[in-house]
C-alpha positions as CSV (number, residue, x, y, z in Angstrom):
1,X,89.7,139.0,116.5
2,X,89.4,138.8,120.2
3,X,90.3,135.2,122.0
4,X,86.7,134.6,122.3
5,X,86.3,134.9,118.7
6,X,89.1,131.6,118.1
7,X,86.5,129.2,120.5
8,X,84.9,127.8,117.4
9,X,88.5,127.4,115.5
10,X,89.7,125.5,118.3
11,X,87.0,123.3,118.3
12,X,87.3,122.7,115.3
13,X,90.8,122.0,115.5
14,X,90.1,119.0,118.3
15,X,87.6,117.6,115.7
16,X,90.1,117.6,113.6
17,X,92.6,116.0,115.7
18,X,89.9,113.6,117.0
19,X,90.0,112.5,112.9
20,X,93.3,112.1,113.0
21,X,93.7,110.2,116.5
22,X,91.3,107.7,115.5
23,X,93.0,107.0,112.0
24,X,96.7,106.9,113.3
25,X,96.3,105.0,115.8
26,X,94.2,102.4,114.0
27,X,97.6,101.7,112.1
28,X,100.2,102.4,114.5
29,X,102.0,99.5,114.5
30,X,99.8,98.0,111.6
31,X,101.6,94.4,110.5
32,X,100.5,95.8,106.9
33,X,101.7,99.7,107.2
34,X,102.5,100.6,103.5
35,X,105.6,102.7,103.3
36,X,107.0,105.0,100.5
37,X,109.5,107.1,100.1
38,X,108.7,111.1,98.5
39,X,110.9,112.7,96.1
40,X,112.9,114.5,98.6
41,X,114.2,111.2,100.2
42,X,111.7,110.6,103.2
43,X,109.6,108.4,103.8
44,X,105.4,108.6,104.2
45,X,102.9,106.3,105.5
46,X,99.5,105.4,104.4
47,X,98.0,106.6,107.4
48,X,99.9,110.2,106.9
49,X,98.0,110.1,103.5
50,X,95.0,109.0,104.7
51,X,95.1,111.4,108.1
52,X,95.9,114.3,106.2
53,X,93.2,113.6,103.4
54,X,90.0,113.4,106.3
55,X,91.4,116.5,107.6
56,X,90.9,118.3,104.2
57,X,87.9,116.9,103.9
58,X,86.9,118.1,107.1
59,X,87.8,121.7,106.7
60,X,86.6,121.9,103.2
61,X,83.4,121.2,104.5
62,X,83.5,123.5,107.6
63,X,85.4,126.2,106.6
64,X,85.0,126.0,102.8
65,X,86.5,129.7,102.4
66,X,90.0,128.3,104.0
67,X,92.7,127.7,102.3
68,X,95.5,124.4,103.7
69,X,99.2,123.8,103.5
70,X,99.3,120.3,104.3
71,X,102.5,118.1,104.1
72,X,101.9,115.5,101.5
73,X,99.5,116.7,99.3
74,X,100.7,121.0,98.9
75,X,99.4,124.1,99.4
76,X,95.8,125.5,98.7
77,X,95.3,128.7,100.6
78,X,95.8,131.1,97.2
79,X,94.4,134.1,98.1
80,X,92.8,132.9,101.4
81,X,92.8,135.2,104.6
82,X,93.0,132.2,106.8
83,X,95.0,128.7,106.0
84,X,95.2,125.7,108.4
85,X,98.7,124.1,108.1
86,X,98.8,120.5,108.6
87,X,101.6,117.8,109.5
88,X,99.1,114.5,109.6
89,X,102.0,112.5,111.3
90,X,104.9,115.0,112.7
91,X,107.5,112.0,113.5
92,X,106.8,109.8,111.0
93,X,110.4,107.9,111.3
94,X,108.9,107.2,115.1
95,X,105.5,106.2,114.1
96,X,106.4,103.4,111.5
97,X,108.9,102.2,114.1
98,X,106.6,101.7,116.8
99,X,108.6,104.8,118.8
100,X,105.1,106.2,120.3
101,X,106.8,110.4,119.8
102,X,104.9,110.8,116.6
103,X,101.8,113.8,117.1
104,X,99.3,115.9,114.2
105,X,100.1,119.0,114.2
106,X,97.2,121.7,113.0
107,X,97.8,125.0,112.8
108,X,95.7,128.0,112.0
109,X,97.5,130.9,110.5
110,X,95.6,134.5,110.0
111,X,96.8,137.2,107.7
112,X,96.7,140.9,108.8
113,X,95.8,143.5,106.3
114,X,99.6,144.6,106.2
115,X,100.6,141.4,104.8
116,X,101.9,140.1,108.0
117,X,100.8,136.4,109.3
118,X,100.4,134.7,112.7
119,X,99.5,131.4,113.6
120,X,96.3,132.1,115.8
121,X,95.3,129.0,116.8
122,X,97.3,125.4,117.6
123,X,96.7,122.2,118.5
124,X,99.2,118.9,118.9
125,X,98.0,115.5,119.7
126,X,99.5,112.9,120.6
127,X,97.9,109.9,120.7
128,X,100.2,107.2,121.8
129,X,101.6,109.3,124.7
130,X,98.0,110.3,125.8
131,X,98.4,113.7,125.3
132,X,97.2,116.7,124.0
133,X,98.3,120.3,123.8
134,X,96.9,123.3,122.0
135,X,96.6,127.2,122.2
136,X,94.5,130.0,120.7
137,X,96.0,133.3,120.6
138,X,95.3,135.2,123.4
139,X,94.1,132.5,125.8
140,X,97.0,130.7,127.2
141,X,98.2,127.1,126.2
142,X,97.5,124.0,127.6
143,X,97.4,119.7,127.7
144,X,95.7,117.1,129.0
145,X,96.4,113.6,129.7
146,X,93.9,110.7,128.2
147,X,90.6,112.1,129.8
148,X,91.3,114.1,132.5
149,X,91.3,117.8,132.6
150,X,93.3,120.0,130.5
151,X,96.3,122.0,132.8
152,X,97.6,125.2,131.9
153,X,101.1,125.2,131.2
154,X,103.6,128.0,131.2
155,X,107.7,127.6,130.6
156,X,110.9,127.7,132.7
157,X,112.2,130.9,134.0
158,X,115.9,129.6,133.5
159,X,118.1,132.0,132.5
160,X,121.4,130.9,132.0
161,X,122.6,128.8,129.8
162,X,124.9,126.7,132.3
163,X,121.9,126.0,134.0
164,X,119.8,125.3,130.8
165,X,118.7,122.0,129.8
166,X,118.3,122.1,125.8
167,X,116.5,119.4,123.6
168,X,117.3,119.3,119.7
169,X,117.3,116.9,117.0
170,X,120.1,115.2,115.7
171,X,123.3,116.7,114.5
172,X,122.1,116.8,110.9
173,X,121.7,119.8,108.9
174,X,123.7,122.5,111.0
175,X,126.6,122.5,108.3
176,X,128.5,125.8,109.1
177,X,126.7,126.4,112.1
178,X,128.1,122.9,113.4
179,X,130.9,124.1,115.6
180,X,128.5,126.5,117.1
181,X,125.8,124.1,118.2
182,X,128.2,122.0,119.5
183,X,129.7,124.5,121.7
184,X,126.3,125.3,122.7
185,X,125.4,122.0,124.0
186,X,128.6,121.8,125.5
187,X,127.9,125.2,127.6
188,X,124.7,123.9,128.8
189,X,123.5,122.2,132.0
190,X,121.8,119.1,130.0
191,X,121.5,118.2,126.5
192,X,118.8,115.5,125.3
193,X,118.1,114.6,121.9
194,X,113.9,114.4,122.1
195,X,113.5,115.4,118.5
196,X,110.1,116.7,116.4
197,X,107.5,118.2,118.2
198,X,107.8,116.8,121.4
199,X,111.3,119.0,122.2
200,X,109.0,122.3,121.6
201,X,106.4,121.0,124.0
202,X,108.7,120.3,126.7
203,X,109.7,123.9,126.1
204,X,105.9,124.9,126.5
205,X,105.5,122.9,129.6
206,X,108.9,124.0,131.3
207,X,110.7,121.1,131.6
208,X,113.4,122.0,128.7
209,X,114.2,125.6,128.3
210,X,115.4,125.4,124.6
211,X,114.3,123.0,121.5
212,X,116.1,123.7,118.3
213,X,116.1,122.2,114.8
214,X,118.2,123.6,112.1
215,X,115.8,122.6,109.1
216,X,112.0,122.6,109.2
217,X,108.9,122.9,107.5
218,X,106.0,125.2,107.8
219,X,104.0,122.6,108.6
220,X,106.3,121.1,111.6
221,X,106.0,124.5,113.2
222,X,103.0,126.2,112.9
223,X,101.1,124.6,115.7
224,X,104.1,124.4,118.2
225,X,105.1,128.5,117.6
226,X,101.7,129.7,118.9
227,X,101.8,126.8,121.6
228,X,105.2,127.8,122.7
229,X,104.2,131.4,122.8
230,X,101.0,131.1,124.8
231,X,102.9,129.8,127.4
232,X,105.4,132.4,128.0
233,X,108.1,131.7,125.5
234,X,109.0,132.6,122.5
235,X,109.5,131.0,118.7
236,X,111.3,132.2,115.8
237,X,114.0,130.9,113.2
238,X,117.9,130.1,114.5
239,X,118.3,133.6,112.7
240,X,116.2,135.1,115.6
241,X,113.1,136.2,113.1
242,X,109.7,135.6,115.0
243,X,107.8,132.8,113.7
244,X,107.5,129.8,112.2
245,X,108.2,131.2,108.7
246,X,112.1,130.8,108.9
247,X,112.9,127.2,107.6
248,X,113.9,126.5,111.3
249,X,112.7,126.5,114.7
250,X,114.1,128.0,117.7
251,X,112.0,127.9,120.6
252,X,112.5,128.9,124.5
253,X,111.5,130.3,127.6
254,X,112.2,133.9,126.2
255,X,115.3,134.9,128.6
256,X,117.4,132.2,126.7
257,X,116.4,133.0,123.2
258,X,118.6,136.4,122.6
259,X,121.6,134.1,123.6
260,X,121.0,131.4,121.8
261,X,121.1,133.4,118.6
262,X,124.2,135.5,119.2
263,X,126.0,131.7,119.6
264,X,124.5,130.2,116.5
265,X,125.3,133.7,114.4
């Protein structure tokens, strides 16, 4: 497919988000939020049920031969060329805080006849912070504020990490690779822990040249990898592999990223 050929993908991927917007923040800082905990010890919202729920519904009725990986209720792309890949509430910890970082993330991932998959199209909305950002592959990546235009955005061209300024997580999760992510941050210029999606798209709009997370889901990713990319950087695993297929995400301008692996190997 050409770029052209993702125009009615991504606008169905800001209907989609549109869905989403108008549920989370309906209950964003609801005095009744119900909240759960899932089997693997974190914790869900109704309104991530409900968002991701309308966005199935949504795709099943306009792109009935798609399959979905969504966060809370699994994976039903079988044998489908195409999958969207859905995070209703990316920041969920945020969101039933009242911390306004909390975005849906929608990906659209494409299989090539080889095998191979790529996340073609991306969009990230953020309703609380007013913002938007998505990509299609081959078009650039952009965000927009509220209602004004949408701006192209393209990353740093920092190139040392002295003079980097790197966003992560938390320290969680980096077991043997602890000593080595500390050094890292150590090494660098500034360090800033922005967390979820909203490192990644820092890194998209050049204000943080790296944004890493040890552990992650398909779902966290997909949208920000293609995002990231479209706007000069790169995406992969913290073992360097391309894409958001890795269990972790690594993103950065591109002259950082060789670097960053060889100190977290």
């Amino acid at each position: 497919m050409s770029a052209a050929e993702y125009k009615d993908d991504l606008a169905l991927a800001h209907r989609l988000a549109d869905i989403a917007d108008a549920i989370t923040l309906d209950r964003y800082q609801a005095q009744d939020l119900v909240i759960s905990t899932k089997p693997d010890n974190t914790p869900v919202t109704d309104a991530d049920r409900a968002t991701e729920q309308a966005i199935t519904v949504a795709i099943a009725k306009e792109r009935p031969l798609d399959g979905i990986v969504g966060e809370e209720f699994g994976n039903s792309k079988e044998d489908a060329q195409r999958y969207w890949v859905i995070d209703p509430i990316d920041g969920t910890k945020n969101f039933m805080r009242g911390v306004p970082t909390w975005a849906t993330l929608i990906g659209l991932v494409e299989k090539s006849s080889d095998g191979s998959e790529r996340v073609v199209v991306g969009v990230v909305s953020a309703p609380a912070l007013s913002r938007r950002w998505y990509a299609t592959l081959g078009s650039g990546a952009f965000v927009s504020f509220a209602n004004s235009q949408p701006k192209k955005i393209s990353v740093s061209q920092v190139n040392s990490i002295a003079d980097a300024s790197i966003a992560y997580s938390d320290f969680v999760g980096w077991n043997s690779k602890l000593s080595s992510f500390r050094k890292l941050l150590d090494d660098a210029w500034r360090t800033r822990g922005y967390g979820d999606f909203w490192s990644h798209m820092l890194v998209a709009e050049g204000a943080v040249d790296v944004a890493i997370e040890p552990s992650l889901a398909l779902w966290d990713m997909a949208a920000l990898d293609i995002i990231v990319r479209e706007a000069g950087g790169k995406f992969s695993g913290t073992n360097g592999i391309d894409g958001p297929f890795q269990g972790s995400g690594l993103s950065s301008n591109g002259k950082l990223h060789s670097k960053i692996v060889e100190i977290l190997s």
